[in-house]
N, C-alpha and C positions, 0 to 999 in steps of 0.2 A: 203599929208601934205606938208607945207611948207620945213621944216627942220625938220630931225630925232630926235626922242627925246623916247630916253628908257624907259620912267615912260609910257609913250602916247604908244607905242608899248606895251608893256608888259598888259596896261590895254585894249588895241582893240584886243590882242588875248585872254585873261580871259573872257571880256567880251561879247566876240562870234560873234564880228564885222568882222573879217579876218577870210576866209576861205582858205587862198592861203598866202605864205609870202614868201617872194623872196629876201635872203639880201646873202653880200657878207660872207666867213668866217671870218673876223676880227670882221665884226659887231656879226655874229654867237658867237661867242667866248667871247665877250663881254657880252652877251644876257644869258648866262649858268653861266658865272661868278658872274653877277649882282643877278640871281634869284636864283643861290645855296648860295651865301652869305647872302642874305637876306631872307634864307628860303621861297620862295617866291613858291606856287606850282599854275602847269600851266594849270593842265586837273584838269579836262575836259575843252573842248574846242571846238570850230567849226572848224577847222583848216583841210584839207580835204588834202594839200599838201603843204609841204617846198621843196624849191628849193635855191641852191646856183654856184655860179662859180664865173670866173674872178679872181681867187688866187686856187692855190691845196689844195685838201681837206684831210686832217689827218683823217685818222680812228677812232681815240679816240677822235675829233671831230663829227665827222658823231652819233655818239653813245652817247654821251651827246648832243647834240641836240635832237638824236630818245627822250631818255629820258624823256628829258625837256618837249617838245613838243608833244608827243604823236603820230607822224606821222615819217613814213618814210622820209630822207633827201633824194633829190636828186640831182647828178650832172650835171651841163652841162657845153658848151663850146661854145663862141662865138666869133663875132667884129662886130662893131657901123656896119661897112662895111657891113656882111650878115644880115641885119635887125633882131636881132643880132646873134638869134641860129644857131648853125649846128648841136650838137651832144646833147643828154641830154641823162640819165642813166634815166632806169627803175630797181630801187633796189629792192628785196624784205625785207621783216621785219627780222632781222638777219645775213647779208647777211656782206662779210669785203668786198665787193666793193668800189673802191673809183675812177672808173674810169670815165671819160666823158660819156662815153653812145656811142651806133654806129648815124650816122647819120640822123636827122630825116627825115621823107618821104619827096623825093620832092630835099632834096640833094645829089648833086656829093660832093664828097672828092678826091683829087689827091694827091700823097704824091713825093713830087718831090725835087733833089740834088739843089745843088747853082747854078746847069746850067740851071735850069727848064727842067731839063730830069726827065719824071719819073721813081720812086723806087720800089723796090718790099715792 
């Protein structure tokens, strides 16, 4: 879509258009707010997996999202630079993860001081 629009979201995951939804936690948060205020209910739905990053993810976000959405949230962590993922989270259903996730396959991570010496 050209430009985001919550009414156009809200109805391409009810009605089973989106199987994958990938937004940031502001817009997440936004999305829970909108559809608990308006009584608005979301499942069923086709939605196979949510994905967010690019800002830290609160717990009692992560879980109003599961909610809302029916699916597992998961996290991850990027830049434009690594086209763009390095680490993404495999949570299970239940689970107070709120971390990046380890590296995905295929990636180095190096964890290095302000000398560029590596850290433990």
């Amino acid at each position: 879509v050209p430009r985001f629009s919550l009414p156009t979201t809200i109805e391409a995951i009810r009605g089973g258009e989106l199987t994958l939804f990938i937004a940031v936690p502001a817009l997440l948060a936004r999305l829970v707010a909108h559809v608990d205020q308006a009584g608005i209910v979301m499942t069923p739905n086709r939605l196979r997996y949510a994905y967010t990053g690019t800002a830290p993810l609160d717990l009692s976000l992560r879980r109003d999202v599961e909610r809302v959405l029916g699916v597992v949230l998961q996290n991850g962590y990027g830049l434009t630079e690594t086209s763009p993922t390095i680490s993404r989270s495999n949570y299970c259903k239940g689970s107070d993860e709120i971390n990046i996730g380890p590296p995905i396959p295929g990636v180095e991570v190096r964890i290095v001081d302000q000398n560029g010496d590596a850290v433990p």
